[in-house]
N, C-alpha and C positions, 0 to 999 in steps of 0.2 A: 504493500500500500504506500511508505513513504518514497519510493519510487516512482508508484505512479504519480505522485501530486509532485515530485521534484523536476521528470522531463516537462511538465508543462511553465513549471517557475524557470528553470534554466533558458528555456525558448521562449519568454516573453523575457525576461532579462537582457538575452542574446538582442532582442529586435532593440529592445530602448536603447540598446549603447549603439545600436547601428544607427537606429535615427540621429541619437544625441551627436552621432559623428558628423550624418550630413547636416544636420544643422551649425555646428561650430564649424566645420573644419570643408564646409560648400566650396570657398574659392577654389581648395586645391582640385577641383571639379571640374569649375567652369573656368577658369583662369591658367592659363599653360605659359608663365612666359619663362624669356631664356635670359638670364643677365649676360652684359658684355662687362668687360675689365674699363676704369675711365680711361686709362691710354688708347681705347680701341681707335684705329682710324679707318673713314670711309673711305671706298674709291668710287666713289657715285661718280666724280667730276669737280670740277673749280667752280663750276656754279651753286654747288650743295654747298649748304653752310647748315652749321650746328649752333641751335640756337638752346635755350634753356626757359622754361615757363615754371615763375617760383610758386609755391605754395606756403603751408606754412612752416615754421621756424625747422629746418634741416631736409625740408623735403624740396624737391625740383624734377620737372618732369623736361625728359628731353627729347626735340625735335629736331628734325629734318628739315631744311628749306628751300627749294628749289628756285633761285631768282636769276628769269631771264632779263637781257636786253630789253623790253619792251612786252610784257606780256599783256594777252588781251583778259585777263581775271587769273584768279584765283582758286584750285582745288585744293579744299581744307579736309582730309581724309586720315577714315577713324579706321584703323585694322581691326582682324581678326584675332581671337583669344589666345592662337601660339605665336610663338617666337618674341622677335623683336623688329627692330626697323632695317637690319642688315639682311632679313629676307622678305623686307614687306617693299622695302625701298627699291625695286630691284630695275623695273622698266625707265628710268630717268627720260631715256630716248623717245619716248611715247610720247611722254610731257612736253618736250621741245616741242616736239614736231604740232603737237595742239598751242603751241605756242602759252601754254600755262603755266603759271607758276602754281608750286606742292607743296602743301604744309603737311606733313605729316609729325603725329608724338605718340610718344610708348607710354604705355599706361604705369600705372605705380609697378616698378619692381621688372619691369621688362626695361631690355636694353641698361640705358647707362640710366635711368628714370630710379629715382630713389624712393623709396615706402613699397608701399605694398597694400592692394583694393582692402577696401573694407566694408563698403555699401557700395549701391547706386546711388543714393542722393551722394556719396564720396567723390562717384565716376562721374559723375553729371557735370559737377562745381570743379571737376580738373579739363572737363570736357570745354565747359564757359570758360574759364580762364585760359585755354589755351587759343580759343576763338578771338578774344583781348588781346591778346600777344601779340598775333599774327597782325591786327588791324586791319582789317580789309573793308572798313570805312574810312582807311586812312589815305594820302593824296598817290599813293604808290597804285592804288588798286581804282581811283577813282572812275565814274566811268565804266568799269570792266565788270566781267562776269564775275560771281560770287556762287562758288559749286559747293555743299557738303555732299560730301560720300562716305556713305557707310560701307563697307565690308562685313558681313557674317555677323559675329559678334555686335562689330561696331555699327550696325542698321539698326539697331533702339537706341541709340545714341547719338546717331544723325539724325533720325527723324526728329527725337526731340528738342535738339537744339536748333532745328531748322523751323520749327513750331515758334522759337522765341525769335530768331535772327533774321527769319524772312528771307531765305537766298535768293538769288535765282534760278538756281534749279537742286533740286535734291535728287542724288542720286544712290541707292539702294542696289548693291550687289548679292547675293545670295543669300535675302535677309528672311527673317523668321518672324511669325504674326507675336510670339512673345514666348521669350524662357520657358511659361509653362508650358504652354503647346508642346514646343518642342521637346519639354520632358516626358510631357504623356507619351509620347511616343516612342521615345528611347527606356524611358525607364518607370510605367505604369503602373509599377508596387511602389513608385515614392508618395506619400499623402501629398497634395498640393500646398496642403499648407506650412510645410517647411521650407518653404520657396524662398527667400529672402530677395531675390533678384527677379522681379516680375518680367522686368525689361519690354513693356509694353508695345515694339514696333505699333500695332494695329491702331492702338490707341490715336499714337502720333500722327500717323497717315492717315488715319479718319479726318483730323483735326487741318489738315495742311493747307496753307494758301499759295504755298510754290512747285510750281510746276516738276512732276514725279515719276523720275526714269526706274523701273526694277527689272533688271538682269539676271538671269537665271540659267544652268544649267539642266537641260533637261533630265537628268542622270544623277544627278548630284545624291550622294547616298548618305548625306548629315544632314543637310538639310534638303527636304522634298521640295520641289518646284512648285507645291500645293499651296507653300505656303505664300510662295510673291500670286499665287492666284487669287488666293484669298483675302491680300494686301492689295489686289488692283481694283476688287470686288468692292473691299469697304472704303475704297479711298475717296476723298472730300471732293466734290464736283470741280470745286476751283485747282486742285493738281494735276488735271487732266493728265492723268496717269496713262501709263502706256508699258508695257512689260514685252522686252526683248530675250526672246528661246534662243538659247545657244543647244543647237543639237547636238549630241555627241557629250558634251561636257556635264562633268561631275564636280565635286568641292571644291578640290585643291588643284585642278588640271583645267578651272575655268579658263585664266589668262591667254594657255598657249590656243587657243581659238581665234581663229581671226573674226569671225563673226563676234566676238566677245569686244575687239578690238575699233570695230569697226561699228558696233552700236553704239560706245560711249563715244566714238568720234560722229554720229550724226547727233548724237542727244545735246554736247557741248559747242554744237554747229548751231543747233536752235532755240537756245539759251540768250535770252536777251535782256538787258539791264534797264 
């Protein structure tokens, strides 16, 4: 008898430390970055420069900057949840030729980026402040286009900054209608309510006054192409949204596509200020 009543105390035991894990210990989850050494150096080109967005007392987030001759706007782009900027940063060449300038920054703890996530309202207020940084209200960018792009991860985090900064165009790469979704999917024995990171894309895009490019691979096996379908469904009249199939392409093999290549070069073609 005290055996039987022990396997069922051991197995609800077993489960609460399992939850109690995802609940504390969720970043190491959803968050994959890779730290560089501060001596690291880029070989992007002489145009990249390394700038720094401070936070508070010891922490500083660092970015990338791509500043041409003469650019006609500005793409402010939020990566995805692995690495760092030394494999995010990789097509420089692409940006020229659109004649854009890149803001790109690594989130707490990736790259040369100091801290490490601890919320969304965390990521949001590093997210704004790095948007500050850049100024692209400022006389450099005057005039010119003003692009957020989100990347995977970084698509509830563009949408909502472009919710307050009003681009001129948002642009959403294999973005997801929100964390939970995407959990249900992946992992439909976690309760929802341990979620700490709602990361609401759907929200945002419902909400949006700037015109709404979503990129997709048909194939993609982390995130389903269901989900920019159902981000172009609930999106706001005024983003006259429009969702580009890259056939063939899956997550991490979107880029080498040239249709992938060639939808953000008609979308940042009809971007107007």
């Amino acid at each position: 008898m005290p055996l039987l009543w022990s396997l069922p105390l051991a197995a609800a035991a077993l489960a609460a430390v399992v939850l109690a894990l995802l609940w504390f210990a969720q970043e190491r989850l959803i968050f994959l970055p890779q730290r560089l050494p501060p001596d690291h150096r880029f070989a992007f080109g002489a145009d990249v420069h390394e700038t720094w967005v401070e936070r508070e007392a010891g922490v500083r987030l660092h970015a990338l900057h791509l500043r041409l001759p003469a650019p006609e706007g500005v793409v402010f782009y939020l990566h995805g949840n692995a690495g760092n900027l030394e494999g995010w940063f990789s097509n420089a060449e692409f940006w020229r030729r659109a004649n854009l300038d890149l803001f790109m920054v690594d989130y707490r703890g990736y790259g040369k980026s100091g801290g490490s996530v601890g919320s969304e309202a965390q990521l949001l207020e590093d997210v704004r402040a790095a948007w500050r940084a850049l100024q692209p209200d400022g006389p450099r960018y005057a005039g010119g286009k003003r692009i957020v792009f989100g990347r995977s991860l970084g698509s509830a985090l563009a949408a909502q900054l472009a919710l307050e900064v009003k681009p001129d165009l948002v642009v959403l790469v294999s973005p997801y209608e929100s964390l939970e979704a995407l959990a249900a999917e992946h992992y439909a024995w976690v309760p929802r309510a341990l979620l700490r990171y709602p990361l609401r894309t759907d929200a945002a895009v419902a909400r949006l006054a700037s015109p709404l490019v979503l990129v997709h691979g048909d194939r993609d096996e982390v995130i389903g192409i269901h989900h920019s379908e159902r981000l172009l469904a609930g999106a706001a009249p005024a983003a006259r949204a429009r969702l580009v199939r890259v056939r063939g392409a899956g997550h991490n093999d979107l880029q080498l596509f040239p249709e992938y290549l060639q939808g953000l070069r008609e979308a940042f073609a009809t971007a107007v200020r």
